[in-house]
N, CA, C and O atoms as a DFTB+ gen file, in Angstrom:
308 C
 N C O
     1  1       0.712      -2.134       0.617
     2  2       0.251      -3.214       1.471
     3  2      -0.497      -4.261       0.649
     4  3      -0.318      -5.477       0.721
     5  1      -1.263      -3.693      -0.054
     6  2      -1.978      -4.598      -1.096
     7  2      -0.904      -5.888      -1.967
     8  3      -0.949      -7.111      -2.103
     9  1      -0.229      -5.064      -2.292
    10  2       0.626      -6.346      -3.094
    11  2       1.565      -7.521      -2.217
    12  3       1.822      -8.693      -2.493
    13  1       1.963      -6.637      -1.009
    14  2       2.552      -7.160      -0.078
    15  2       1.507      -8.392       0.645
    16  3       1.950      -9.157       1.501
    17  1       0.159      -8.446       0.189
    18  2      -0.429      -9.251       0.354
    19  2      -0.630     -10.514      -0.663
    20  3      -0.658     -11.712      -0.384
    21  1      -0.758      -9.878      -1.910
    22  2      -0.816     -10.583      -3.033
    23  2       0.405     -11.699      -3.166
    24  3       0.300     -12.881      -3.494
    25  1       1.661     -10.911      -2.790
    26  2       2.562     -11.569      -3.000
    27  2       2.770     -12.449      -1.502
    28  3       3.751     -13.191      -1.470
    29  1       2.212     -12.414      -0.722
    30  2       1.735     -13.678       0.523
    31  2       1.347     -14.927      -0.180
    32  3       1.861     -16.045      -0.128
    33  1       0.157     -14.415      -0.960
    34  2      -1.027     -15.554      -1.627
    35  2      -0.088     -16.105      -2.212
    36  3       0.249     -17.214      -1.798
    37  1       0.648     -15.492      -3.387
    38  2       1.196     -15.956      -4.088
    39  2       2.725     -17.000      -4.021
    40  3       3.299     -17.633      -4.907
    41  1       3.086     -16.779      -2.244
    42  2       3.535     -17.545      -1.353
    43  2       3.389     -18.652      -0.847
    44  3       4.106     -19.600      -0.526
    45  1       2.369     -18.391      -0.826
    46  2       1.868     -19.854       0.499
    47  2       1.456     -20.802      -1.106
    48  3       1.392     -22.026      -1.001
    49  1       1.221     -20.211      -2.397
    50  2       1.216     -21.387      -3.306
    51  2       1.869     -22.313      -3.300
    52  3       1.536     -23.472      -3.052
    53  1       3.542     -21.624      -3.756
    54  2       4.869     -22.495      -3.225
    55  2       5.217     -23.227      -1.885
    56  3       5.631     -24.387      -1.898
    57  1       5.040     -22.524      -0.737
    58  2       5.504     -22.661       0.169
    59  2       4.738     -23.974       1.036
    60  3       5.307     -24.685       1.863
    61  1       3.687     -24.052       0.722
    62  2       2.832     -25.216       1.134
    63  2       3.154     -26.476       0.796
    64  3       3.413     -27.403       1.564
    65  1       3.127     -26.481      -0.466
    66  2       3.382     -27.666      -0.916
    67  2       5.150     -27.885      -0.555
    68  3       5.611     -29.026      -0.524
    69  1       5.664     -27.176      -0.406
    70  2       7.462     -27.343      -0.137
    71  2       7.338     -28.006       1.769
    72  3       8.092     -28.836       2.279
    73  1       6.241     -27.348       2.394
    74  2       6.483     -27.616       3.471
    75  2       5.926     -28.841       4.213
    76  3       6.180     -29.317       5.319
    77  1       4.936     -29.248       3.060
    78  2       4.190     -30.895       3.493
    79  2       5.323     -31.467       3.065
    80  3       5.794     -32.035       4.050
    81  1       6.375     -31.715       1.667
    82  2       6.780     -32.541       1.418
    83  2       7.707     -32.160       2.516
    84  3       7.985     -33.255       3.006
    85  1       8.261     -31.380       3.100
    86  2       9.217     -31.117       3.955
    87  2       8.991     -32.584       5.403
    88  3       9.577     -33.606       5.759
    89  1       7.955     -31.903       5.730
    90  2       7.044     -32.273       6.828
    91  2       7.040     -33.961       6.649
    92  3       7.129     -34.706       7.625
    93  1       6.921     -34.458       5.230
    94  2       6.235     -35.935       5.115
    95  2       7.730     -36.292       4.729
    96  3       7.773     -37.432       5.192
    97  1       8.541     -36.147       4.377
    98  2       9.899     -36.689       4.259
    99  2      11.111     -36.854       5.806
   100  3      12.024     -37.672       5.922
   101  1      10.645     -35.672       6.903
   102  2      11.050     -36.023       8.006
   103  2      10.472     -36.965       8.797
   104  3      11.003     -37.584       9.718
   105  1       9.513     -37.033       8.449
   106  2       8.703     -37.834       9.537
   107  2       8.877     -39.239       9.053
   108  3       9.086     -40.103       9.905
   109  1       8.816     -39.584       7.757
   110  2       9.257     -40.882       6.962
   111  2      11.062     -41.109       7.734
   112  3      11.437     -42.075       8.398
   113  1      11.547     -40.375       7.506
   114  2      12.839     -40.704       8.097
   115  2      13.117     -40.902       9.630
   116  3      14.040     -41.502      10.181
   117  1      12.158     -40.292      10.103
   118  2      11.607     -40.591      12.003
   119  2      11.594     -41.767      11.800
   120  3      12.477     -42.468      12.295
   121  1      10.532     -42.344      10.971
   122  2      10.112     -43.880      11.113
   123  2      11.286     -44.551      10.970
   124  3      11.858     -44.859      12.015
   125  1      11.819     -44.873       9.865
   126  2      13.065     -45.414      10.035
   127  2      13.801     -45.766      11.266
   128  3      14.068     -46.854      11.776
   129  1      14.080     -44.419      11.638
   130  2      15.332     -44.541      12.937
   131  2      14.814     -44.722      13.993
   132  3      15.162     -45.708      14.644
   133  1      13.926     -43.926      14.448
   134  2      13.370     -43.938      15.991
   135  2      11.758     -44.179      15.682
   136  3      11.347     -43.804      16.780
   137  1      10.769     -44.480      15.081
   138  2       9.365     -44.825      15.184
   139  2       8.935     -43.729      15.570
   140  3       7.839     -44.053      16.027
   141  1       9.056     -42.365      15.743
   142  2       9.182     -41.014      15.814
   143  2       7.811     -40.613      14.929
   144  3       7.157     -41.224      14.084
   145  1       7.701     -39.298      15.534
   146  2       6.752     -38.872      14.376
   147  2       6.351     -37.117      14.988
   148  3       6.136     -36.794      16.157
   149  1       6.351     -36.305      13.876
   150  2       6.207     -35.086      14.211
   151  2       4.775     -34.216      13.807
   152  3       4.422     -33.786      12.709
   153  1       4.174     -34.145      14.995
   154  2       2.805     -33.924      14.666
   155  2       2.571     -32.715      13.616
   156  3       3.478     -32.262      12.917
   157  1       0.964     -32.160      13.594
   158  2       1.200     -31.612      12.521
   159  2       1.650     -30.111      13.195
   160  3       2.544     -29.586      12.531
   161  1       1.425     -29.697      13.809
   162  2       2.234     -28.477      14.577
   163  2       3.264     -27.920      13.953
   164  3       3.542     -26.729      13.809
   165  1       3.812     -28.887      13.591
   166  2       5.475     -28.693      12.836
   167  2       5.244     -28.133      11.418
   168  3       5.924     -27.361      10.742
   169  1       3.950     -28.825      11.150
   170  2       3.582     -28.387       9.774
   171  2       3.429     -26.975       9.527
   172  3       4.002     -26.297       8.675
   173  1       2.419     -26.560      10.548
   174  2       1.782     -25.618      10.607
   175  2       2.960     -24.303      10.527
   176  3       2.996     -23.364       9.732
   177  1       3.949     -24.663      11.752
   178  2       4.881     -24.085      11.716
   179  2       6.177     -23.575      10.542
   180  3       7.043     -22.721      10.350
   181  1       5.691     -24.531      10.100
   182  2       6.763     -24.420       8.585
   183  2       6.397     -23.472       7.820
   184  3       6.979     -22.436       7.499
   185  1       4.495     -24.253       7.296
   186  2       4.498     -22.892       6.595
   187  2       4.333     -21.121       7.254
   188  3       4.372     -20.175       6.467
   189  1       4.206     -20.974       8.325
   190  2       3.861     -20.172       9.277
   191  2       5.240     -19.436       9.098
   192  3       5.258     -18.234       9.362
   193  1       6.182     -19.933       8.753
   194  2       7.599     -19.122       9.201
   195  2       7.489     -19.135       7.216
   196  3       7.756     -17.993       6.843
   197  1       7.284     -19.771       6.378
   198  2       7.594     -19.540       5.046
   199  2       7.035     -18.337       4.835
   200  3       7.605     -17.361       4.348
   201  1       5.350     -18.439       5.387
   202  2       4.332     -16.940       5.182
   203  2       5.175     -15.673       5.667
   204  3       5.363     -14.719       4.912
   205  1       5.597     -15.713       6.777
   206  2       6.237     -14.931       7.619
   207  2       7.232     -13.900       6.411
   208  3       7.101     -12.713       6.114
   209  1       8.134     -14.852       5.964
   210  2       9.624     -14.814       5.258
   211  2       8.830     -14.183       3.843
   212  3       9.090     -13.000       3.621
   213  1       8.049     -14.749       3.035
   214  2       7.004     -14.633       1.893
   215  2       6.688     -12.831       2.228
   216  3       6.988     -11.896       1.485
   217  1       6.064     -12.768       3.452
   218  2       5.648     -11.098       3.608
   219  2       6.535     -10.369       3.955
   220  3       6.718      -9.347       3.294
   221  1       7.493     -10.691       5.260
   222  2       8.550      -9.690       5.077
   223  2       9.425      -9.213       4.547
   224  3       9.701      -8.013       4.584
   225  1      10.024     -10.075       3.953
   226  2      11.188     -10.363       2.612
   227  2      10.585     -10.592       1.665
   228  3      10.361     -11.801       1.708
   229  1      10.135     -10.157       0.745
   230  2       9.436     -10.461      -0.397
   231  2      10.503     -10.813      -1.585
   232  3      10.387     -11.820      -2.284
   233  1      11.305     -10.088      -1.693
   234  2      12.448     -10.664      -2.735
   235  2      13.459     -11.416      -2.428
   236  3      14.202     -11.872      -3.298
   237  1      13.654     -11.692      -0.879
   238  2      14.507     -12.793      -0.665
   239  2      13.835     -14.387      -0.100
   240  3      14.487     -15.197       0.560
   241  1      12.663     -14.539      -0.461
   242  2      11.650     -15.734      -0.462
   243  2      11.811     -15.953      -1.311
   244  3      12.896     -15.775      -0.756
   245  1      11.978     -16.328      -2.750
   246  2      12.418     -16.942      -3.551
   247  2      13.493     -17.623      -3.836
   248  3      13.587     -18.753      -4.315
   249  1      14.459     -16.737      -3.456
   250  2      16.172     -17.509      -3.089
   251  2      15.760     -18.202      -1.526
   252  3      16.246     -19.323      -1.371
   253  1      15.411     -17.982      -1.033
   254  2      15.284     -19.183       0.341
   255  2      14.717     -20.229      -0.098
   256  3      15.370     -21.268       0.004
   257  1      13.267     -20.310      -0.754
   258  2      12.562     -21.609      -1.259
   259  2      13.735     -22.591      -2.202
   260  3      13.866     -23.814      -2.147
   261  1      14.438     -21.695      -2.980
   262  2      15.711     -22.709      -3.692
   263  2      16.107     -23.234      -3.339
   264  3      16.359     -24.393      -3.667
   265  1      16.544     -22.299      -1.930
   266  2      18.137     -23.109      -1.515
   267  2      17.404     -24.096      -0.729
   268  3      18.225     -24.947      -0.388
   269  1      16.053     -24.431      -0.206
   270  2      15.529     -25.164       0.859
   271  2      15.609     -26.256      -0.154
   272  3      16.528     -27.039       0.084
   273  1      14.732     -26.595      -1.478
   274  2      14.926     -27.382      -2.190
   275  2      15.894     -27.932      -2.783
   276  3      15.636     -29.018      -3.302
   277  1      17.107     -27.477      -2.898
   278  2      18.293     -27.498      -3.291
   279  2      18.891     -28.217      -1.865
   280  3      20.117     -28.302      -1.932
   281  1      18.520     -28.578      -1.013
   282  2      19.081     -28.374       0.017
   283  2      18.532     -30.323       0.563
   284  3      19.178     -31.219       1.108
   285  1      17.026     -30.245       0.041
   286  2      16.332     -31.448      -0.060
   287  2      16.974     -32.164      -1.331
   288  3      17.500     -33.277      -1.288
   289  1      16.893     -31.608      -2.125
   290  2      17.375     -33.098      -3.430
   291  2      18.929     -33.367      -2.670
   292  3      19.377     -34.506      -2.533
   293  1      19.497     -32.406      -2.309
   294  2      21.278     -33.021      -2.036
   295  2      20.997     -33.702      -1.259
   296  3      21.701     -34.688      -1.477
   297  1      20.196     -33.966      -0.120
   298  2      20.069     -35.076       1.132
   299  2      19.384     -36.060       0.539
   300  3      19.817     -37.204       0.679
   301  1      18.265     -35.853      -0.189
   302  2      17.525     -36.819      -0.752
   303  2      16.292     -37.308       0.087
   304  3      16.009     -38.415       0.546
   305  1      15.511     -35.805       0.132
   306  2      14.545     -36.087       0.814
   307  2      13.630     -36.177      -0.984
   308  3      12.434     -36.460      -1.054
């Protein structure tokens, strides 16, 4: 359990910062189209499901954070 925690912490390092830029690149593109905007809830939620994925899956949170980023440069967030 202990590491299964560690490796949380060591989660939400990555996963935070993946999920503001997530967060601040949709909402930039809201503006654009519709003057839109997604409170921070969404934020919260992002990383909330990364933590989630980070503790239960511990070795498949790393290949998810890729492909999420991998997933952002091809759209061009």
């Amino acid at each position: 359990m202990k590491s299964r925690l560690i490796g949380l912490c060591a989660s939400l390092f990555f996963s935070v910062p993946t999920a503001a830029l997530l967060w601040l690149s949709i909402n930039r593109q809201l503006t654009y189209v519709d003057g839109g905007f997604l409170n921070s809830n969404y934020l919260l939620g992002c990383i909330s499901v990364f933590a989630l994925i980070g503790f239960v899956l511990p070795q498949l949170f790393p290949s998810v954070l890729g492909w999420v980023w991998r997933m952002m440069l091809k759209i061009g967030l």
